[in-house]
N, C-alpha and C positions, 0 to 999 in steps of 0.2 A: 386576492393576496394584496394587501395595503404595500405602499411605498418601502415604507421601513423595510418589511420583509425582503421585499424587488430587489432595497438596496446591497442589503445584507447578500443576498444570491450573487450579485453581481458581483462584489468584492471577492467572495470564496471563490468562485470560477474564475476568474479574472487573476487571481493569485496562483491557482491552481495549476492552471494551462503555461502561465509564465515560468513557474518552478519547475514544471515536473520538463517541459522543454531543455531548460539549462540543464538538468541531472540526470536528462537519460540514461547514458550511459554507464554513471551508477550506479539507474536502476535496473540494467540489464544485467549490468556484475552481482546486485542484489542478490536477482532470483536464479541465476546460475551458480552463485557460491551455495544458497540451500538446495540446488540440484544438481550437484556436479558430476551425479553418476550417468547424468543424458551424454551422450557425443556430440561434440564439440561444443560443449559449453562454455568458454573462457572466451574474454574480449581480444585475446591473440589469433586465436579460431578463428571468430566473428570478422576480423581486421584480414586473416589472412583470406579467408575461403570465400567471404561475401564485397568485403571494401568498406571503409571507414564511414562509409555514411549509414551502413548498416550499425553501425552502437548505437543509433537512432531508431532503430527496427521494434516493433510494437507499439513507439511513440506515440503514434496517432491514438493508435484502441487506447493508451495509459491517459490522453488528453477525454478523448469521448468518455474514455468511463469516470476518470478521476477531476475532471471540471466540476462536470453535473455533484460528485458524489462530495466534493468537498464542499461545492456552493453548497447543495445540500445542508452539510455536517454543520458549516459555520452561523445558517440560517436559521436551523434549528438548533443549533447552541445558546446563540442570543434569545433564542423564544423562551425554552428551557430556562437561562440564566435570571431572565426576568420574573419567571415566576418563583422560583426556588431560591436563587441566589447562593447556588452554589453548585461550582465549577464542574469539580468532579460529577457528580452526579448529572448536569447538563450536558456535560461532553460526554458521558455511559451512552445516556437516551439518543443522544445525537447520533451518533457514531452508530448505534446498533440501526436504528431506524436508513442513514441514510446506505449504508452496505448491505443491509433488503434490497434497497431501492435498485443498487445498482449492480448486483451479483454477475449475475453474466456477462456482464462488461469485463469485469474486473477476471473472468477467468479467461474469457476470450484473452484480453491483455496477455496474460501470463503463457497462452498456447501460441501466440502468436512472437513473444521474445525466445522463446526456445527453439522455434524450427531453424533449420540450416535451407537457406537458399526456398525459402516458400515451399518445403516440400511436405508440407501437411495442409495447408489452408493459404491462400492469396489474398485476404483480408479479412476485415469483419464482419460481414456478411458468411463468409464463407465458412468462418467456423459456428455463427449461429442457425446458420441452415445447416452442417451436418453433426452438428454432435447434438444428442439427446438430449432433453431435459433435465435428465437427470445428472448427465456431467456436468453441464451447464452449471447447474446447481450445487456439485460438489463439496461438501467441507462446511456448508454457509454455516451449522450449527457454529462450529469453530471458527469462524471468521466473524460471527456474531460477537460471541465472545470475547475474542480476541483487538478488532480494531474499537469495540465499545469501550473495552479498557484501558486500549492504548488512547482512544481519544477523550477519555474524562481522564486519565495520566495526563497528557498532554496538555490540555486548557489549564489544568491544577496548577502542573510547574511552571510554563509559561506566567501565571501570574503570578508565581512565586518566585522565579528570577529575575524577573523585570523589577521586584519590590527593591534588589541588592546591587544588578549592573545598570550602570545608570553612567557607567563609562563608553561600552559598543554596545548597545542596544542591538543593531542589526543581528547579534548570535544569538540573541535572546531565547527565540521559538527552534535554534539548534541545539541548544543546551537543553532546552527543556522534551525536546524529542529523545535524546539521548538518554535524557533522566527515564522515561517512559518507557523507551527500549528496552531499557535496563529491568524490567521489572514482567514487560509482556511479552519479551521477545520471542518465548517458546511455542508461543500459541500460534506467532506467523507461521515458525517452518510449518504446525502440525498444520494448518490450516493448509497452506501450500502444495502440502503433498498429497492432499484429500482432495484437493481441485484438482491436481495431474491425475489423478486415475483414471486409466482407459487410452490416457493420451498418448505414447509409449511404451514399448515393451520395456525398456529398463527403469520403468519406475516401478519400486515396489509397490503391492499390489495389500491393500485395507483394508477389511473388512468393517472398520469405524473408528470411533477416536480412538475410545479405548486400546483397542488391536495395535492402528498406526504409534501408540505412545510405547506402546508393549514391545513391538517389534525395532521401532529408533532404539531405545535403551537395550534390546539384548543384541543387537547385531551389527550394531553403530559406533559403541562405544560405551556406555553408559549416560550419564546426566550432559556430559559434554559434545553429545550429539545435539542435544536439542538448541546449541548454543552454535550451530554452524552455518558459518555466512556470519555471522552476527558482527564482523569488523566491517564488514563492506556497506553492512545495514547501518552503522554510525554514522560512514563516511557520505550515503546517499543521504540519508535523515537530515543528519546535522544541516548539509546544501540545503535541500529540500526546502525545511520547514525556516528556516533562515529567512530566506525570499520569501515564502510565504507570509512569514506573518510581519516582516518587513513591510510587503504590500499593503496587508489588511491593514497594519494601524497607522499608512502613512497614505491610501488611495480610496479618495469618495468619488466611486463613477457619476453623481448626478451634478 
């Protein structure tokens, strides 16, 4: 792996680990407003039954998985970007490739922000030694899909906002998260709830995408199920991706 490369990894991770720290507990509200039918799901819950340093709980797994996975994303973006020169399609490739890369990670994460008081797994090891492969695995079609389009959305408008504010840059890569949300955000819940399977009895229970999409719109609501959470997802994003790519265009690790 040439320098360039090395460097590019180390900005994404670097950004990564520093964002998703600050919005934790955004992103615990995140994935509890798309799963609110678990017990005690809510950051009142979390505050009362665990303790305030719990809205920090999954952190670590969301750093292990989402460092690697964004250094990843950003590394191969610029790889991408250089040959084709052009965004969207860079951040597709990128995004699908590095959420391969890091699947298990990323649902470990999400098993591990739902439990109340460690009463399913005591960390990451412990849910990659006892859940199957196949949960492990969970959804990845849909999560293929879904973060590959959320992240060639996101390089796109990211350099399409920054072309217009040129007053607070620092919201730049929030606005343009937002934009992106706006447009993939269905694909996280289904993605999400195809990785809970097995984990819980009161997660509904999927036969596959299709099924999971079938089942959200007849017994959820209709089209406005699949848009749930989606304000909290703003509010983490918008932080999120803010810091991030505040980082990326203003920190050269060498």
């Amino acid at each position: 792996m040439n320098s360039d490369l090395l460097n590019n990894l180390s900005k994404g991770i670097i950004a990564s680990a520093l964002s998703k720290s600050a919005t934790a507990p955004l992103e615990l509200w995140r994935i509890q407003r798309q799963n609110a039918f678990i017990p005690n799901s809510t950051l009142r819950d979390v505050v009362k039954k665990e303790g305030i340093r719990h809205l920090w709980k999954g952190n670590y797994a969301s750093i292990v998985k989402g460092a690697p996975q964004y250094g990843l994303n950003y590394m191969f973006f610029i790889y991408f970007n250089d040959k084709y020169d052009n965004k969207f399609l860079s951040g597709t490739l990128s995004g699908c490739l590095s959420m391969t890369i890091i699947y298990p990670l990323d649902t470990t994460r999400s098993f591990l922000s739902l439990q109340t008081n460690k009463n399913k797994y005591n960390g990451i090891f412990s849910v990659l030694k006892n859940s199957p492969i196949k949960r492990l695995y969970g959804g990845l079609p849909m999560s293929i899909v879904g973060f590959g389009s959320f992240s060639g959305c996101l390089f796109h408008f990211q350099d399409y906002v920054k072309k217009y504010n040129n007053y607070i840059p620092f919201i730049n890569g929030g606005i343009a998260s937002v934009m992106a949300l706006s447009v993939t955000y269905p694909t996280d819940l289904i993605r999400r709830r195809l990785q809970l399977q097995g984990y819980d009895k009161s997660v509904p229970v999927y036969n596959n995408s299709l099924d999971c999409i079938r089942k959200i719109y007849k017994n959820e609501g209709g089209i406005p199920a699949f848009y749930r959470g989606l304000h909290a997802n703003y509010a983490k994003s918008f932080a999120h991706w803010s810091i991030y790519f505040y980082i990326i265009n203003n920190f050269n690790p060498r």
